[in-house]
PASEBA-1860 file (N, C-alpha, C; in nm, 3 decimals):
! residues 185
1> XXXXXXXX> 1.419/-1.230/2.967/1.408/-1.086/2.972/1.261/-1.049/2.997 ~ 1.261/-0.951/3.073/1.111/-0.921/3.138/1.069/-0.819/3.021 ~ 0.931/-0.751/3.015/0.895/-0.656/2.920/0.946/-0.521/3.006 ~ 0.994/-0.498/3.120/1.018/-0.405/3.161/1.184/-0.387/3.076 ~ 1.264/-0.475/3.069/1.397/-0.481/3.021/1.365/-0.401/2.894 ~ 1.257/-0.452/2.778/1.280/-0.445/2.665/1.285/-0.242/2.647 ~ 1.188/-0.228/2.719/1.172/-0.074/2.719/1.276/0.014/2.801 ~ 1.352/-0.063/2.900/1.497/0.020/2.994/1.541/-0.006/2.859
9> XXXXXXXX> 1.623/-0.085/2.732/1.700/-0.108/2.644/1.668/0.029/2.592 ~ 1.544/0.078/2.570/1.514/0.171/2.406/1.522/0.291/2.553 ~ 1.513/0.319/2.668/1.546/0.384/2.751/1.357/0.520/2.752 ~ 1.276/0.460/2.751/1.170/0.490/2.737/1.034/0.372/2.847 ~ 0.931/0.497/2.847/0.848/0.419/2.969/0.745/0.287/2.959 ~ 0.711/0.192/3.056/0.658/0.058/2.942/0.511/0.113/2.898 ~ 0.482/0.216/2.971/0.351/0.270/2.870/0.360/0.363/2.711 ~ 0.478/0.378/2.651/0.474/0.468/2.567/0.412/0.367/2.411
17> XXXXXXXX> 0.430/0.511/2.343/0.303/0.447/2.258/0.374/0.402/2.145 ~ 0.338/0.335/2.033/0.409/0.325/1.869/0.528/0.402/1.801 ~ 0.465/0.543/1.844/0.570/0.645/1.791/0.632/0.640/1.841 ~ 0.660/0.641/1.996/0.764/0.683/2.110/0.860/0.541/2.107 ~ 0.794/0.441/2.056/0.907/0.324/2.017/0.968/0.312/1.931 ~ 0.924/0.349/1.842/0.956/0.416/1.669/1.125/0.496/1.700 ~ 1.018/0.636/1.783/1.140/0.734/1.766/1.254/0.718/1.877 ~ 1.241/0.620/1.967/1.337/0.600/2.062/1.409/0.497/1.993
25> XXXXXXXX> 1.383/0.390/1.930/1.491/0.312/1.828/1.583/0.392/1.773 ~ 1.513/0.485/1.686/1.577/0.573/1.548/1.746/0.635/1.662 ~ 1.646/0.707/1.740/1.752/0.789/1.825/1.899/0.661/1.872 ~ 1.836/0.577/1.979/1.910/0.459/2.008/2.019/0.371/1.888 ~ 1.955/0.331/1.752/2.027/0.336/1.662/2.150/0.397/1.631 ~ 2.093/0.521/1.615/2.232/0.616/1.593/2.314/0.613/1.666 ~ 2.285/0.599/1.797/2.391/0.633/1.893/2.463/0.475/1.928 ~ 2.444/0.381/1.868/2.481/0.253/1.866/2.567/0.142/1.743
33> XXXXXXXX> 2.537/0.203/1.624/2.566/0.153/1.515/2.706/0.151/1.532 ~ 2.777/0.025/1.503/2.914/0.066/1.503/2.989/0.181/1.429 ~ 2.899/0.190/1.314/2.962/0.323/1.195/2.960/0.430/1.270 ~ 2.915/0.453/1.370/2.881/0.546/1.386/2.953/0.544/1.614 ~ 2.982/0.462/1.701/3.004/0.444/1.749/3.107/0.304/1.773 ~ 3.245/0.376/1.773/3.369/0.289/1.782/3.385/0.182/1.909 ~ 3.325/0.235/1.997/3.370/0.166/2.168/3.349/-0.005/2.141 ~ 3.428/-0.085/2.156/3.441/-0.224/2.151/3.275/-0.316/2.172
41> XXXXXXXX> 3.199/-0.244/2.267/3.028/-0.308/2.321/2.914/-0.250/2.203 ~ 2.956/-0.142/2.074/2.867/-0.138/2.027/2.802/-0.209/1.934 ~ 2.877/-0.319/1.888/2.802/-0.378/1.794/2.676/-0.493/1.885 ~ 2.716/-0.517/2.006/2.628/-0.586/2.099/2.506/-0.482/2.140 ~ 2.536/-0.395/2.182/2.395/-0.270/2.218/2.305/-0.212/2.110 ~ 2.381/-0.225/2.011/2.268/-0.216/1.872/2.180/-0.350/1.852 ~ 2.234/-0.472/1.863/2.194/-0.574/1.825/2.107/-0.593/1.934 ~ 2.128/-0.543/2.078/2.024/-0.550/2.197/1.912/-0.472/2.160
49> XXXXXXXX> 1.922/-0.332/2.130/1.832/-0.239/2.093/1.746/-0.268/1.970 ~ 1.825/-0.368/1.889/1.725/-0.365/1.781/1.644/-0.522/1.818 ~ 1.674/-0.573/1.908/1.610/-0.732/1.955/1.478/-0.611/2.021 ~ 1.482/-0.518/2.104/1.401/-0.486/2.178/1.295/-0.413/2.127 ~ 1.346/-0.362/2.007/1.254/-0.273/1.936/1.193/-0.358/1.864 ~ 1.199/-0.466/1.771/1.143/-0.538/1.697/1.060/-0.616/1.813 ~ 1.078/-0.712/1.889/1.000/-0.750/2.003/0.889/-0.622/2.018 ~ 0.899/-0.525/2.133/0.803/-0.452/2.143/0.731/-0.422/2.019
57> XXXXXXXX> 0.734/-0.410/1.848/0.653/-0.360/1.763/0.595/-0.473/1.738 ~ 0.651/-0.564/1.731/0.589/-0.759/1.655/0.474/-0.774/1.780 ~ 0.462/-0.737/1.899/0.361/-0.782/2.039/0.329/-0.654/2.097 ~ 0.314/-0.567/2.055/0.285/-0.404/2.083/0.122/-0.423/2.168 ~ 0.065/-0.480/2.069/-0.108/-0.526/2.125/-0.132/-0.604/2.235 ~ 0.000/-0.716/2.208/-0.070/-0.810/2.313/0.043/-0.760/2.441 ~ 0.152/-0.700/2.446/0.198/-0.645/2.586/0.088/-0.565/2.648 ~ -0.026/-0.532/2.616/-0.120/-0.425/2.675/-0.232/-0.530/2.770
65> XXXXXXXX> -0.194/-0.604/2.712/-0.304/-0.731/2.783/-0.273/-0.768/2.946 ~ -0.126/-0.792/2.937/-0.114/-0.804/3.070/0.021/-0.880/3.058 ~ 0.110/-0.941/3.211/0.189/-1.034/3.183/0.189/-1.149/3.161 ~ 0.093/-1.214/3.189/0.037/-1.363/3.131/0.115/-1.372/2.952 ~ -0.001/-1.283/2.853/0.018/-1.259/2.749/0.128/-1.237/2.714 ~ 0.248/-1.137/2.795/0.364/-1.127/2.734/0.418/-1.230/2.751 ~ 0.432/-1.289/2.850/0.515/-1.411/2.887/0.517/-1.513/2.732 ~ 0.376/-1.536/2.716/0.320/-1.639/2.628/0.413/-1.584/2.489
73> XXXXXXXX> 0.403/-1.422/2.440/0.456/-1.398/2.346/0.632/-1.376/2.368 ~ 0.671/-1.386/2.472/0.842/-1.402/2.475/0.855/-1.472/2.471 ~ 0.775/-1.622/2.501/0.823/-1.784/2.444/0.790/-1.786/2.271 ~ 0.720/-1.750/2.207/0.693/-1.736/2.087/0.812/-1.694/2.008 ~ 0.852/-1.572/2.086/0.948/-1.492/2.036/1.054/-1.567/2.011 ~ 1.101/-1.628/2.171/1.227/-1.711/2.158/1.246/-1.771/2.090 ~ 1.144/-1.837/2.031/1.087/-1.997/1.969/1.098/-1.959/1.789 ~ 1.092/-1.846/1.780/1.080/-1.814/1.610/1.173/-1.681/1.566
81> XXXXXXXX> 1.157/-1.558/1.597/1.208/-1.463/1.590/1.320/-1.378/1.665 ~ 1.388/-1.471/1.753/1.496/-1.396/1.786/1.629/-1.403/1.746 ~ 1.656/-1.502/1.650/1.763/-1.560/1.616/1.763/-1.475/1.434 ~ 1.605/-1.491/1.385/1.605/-1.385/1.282/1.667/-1.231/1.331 ~ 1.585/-1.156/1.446/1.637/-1.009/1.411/1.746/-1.025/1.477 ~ 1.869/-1.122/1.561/1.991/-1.081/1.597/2.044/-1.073/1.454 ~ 2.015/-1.177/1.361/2.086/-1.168/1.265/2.079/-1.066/1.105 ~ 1.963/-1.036/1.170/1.947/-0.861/1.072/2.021/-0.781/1.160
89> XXXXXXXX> 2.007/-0.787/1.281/2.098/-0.693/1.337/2.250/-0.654/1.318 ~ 2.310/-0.772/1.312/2.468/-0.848/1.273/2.441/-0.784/1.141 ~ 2.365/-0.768/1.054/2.378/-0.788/0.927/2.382/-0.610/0.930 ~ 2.293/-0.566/0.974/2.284/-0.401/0.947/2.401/-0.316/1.023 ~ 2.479/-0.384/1.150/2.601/-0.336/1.217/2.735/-0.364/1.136 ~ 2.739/-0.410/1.023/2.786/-0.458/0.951/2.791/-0.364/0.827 ~ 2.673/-0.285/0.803/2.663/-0.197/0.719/2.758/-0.027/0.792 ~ 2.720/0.059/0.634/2.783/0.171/0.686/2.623/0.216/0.746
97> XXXXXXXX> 2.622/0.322/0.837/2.544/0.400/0.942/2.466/0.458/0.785 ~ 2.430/0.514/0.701/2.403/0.565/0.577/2.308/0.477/0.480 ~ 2.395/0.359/0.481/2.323/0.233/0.438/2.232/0.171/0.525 ~ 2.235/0.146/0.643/2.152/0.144/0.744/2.035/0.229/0.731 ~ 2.042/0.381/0.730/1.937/0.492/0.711/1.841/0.432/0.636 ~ 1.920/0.409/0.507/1.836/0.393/0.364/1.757/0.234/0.368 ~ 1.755/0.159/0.462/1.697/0.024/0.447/1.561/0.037/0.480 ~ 1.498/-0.058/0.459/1.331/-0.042/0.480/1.277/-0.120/0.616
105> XXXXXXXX> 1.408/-0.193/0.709/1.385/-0.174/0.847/1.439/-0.019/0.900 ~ 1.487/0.028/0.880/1.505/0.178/0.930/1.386/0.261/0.891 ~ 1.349/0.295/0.749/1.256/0.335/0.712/1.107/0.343/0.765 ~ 1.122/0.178/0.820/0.964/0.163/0.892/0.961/0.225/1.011 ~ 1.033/0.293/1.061/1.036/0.366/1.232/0.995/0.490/1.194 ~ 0.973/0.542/1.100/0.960/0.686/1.055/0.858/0.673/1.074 ~ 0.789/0.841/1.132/0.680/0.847/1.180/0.579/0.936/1.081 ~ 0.677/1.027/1.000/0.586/1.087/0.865/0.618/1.026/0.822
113> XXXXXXXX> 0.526/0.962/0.714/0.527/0.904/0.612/0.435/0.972/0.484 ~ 0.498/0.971/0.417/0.463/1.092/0.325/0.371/1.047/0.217 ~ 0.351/0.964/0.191/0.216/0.863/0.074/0.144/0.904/0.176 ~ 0.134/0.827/0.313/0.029/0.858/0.366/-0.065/1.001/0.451 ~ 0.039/1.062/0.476/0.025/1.220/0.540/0.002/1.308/0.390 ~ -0.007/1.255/0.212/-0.057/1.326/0.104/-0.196/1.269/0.102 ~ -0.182/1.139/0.176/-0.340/1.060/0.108/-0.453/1.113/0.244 ~ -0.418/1.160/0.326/-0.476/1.200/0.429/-0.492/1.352/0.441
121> XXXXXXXX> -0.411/1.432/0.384/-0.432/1.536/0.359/-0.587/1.545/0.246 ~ -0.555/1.469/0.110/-0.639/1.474/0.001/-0.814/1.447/0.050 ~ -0.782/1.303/0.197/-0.938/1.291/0.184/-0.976/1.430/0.269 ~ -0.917/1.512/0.367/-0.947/1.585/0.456/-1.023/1.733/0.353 ~ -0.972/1.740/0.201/-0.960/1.855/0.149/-1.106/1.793/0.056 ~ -1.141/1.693/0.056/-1.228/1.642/0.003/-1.393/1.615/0.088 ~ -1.343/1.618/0.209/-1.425/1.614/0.328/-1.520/1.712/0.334 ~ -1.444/1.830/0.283/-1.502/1.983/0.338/-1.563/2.009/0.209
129> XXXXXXXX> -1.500/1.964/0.108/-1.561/2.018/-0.039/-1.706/1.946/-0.015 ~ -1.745/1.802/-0.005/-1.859/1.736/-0.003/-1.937/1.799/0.121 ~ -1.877/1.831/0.249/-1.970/1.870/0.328/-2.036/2.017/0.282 ~ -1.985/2.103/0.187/-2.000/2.253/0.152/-2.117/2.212/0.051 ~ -2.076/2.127/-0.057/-2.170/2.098/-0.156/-2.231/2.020/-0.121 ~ -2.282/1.929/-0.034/-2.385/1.837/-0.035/-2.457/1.930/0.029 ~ -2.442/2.004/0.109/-2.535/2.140/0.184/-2.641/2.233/0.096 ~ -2.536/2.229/0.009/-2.615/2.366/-0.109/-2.668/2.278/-0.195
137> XXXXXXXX> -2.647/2.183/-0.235/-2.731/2.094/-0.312/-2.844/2.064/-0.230 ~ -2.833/2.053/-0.110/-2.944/1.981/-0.019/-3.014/2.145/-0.037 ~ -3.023/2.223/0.000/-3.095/2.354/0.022/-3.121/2.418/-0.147 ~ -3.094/2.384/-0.254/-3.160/2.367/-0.393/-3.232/2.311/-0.421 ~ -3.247/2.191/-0.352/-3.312/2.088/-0.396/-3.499/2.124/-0.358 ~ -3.557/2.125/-0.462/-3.709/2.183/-0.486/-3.805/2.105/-0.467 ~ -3.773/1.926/-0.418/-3.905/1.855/-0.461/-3.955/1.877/-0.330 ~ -4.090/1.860/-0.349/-4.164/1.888/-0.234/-4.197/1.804/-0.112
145> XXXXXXXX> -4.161/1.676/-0.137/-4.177/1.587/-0.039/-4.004/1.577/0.046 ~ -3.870/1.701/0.022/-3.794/1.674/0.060/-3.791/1.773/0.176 ~ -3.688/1.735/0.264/-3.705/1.853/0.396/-3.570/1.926/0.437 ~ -3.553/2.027/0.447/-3.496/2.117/0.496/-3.380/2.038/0.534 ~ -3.235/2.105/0.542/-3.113/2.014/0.574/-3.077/2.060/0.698 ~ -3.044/2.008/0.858/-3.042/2.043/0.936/-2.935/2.123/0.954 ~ -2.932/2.281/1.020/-2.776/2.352/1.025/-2.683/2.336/1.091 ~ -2.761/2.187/1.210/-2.683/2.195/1.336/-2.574/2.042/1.264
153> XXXXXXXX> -2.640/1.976/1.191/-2.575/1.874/1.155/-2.434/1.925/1.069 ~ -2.501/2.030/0.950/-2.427/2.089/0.884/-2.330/2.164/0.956 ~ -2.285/2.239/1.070/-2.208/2.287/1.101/-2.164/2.184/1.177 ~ -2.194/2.080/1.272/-2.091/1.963/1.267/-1.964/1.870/1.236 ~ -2.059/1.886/1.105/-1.981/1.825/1.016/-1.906/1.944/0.925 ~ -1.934/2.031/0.863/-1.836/2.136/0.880/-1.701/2.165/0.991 ~ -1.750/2.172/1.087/-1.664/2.179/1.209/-1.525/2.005/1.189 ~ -1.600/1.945/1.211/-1.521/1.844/1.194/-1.408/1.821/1.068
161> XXXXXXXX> -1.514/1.866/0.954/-1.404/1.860/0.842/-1.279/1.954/0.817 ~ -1.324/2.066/0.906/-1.208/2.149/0.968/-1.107/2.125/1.032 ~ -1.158/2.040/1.156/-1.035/2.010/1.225/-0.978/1.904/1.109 ~ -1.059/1.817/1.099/-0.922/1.696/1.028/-0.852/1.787/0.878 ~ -0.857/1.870/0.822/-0.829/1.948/0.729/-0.637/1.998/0.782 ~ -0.744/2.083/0.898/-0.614/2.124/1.022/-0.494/2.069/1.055 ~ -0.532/1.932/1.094/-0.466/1.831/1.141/-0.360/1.791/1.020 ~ -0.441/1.738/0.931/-0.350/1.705/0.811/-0.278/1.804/0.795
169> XXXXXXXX> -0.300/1.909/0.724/-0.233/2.003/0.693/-0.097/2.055/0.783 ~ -0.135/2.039/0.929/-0.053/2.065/0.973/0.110/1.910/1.020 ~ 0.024/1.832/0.978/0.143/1.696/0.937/0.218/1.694/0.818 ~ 0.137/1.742/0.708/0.203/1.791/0.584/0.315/1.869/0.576 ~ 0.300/2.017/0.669/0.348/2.092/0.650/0.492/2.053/0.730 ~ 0.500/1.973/0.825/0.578/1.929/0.960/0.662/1.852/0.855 ~ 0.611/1.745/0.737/0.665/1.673/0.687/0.738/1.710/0.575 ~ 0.699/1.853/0.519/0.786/1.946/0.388/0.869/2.009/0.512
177> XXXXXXXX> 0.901/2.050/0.582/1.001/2.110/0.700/1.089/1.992/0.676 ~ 1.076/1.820/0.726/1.165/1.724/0.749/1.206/1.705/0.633 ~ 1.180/1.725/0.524/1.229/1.696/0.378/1.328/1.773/0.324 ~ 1.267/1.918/0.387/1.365/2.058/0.356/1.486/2.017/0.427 ~ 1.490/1.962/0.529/1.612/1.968/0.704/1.686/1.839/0.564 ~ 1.672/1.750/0.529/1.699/1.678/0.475/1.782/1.672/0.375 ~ 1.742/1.776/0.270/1.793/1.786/0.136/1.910/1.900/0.117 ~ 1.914/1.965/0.272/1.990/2.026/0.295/2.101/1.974/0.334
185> X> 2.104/1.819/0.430/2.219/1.773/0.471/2.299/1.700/0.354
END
């Protein structure tokens, strides 16, 4: 199988990035799981889709290298790990579509992750507090051999601790929306 195959399987382009392999599994999944799709070929197209998705995330780095490199890592593959994820695969087509959701190979395709989109929020809110107070501490500060705190640095870094503040916040907020959509179903 070429690296072009692995990405026609998840039905996505061979340049897309982590997430876009992530969320094209998740999608592909669903629409494959036998629990969830009766037609006689699905327990084979899940077990394809999930050979392709695990391949592309296990060599994500080194497919960027070139085909030399992939080549080298689809003999690897063959050689160690393909006989493991057919048989997580078998094993999770086997499950109900629900039980599947809840496993911690399903789990890892999720793209909020919520420990980390709180722990990234916290340093961002912490960012701005130190850049506000190390400022006014710096411009209190009386000894005489110290110098003036630059404003251009200070609004920099102000500026910056803004956007990443922004950013988080606005992953946070994306991620209490997916929780809400959630607890509703």
């Amino acid at each position: 199988m070429f690296i072009s195959e692995h990405f026609k399987v998840l039905d996505i382009p061979e340049n897309s990035t982590l997430e876009e392999i992530k969320k094209a599994y998740r999608k592909k999944a669903r629409e494959y799981h036998p629990d969830v799709n009766h037609s006689p070929d699905a327990i084979e197209k899940f077990i394809k889709v999930t050979e392709a998705y695990d391949f592309l995330i296990t060599n994500y780095d080194r497919l960027l290298s070139g085909e030399r490199e992939f080549l080298r890592a689809m003999e690897e593959w063959k050689k160690y790990r393909q006989d493991r994820t057919r048989q997580r695969a078998q094993y999770y087509a086997r499950k109900s579509y629900s039980n599947f959701r809840n496993s911690k190979f399903y789990k890892s395709t999720r793209i909020l992750n919520g420990s980390s989109i709180i722990f990234n929020f916290g340093i961002a809110v912490m960012v701005c507090i130190y850049t506000v107070a190390g400022y006014i501490i710096r411009l209190k500060d009386t000894s005489p051999d110290s110098e003036k705190p630059s404003i251009f640095s200070f609004a920099l870094l102000l500026a910056l601790s803004i956007i990443l503040f922004t950013v988080s916040f606005g992953y946070l907020k994306a991620y209490m929306k997916s929780r809400k959509k959630k607890k509703k179903k």
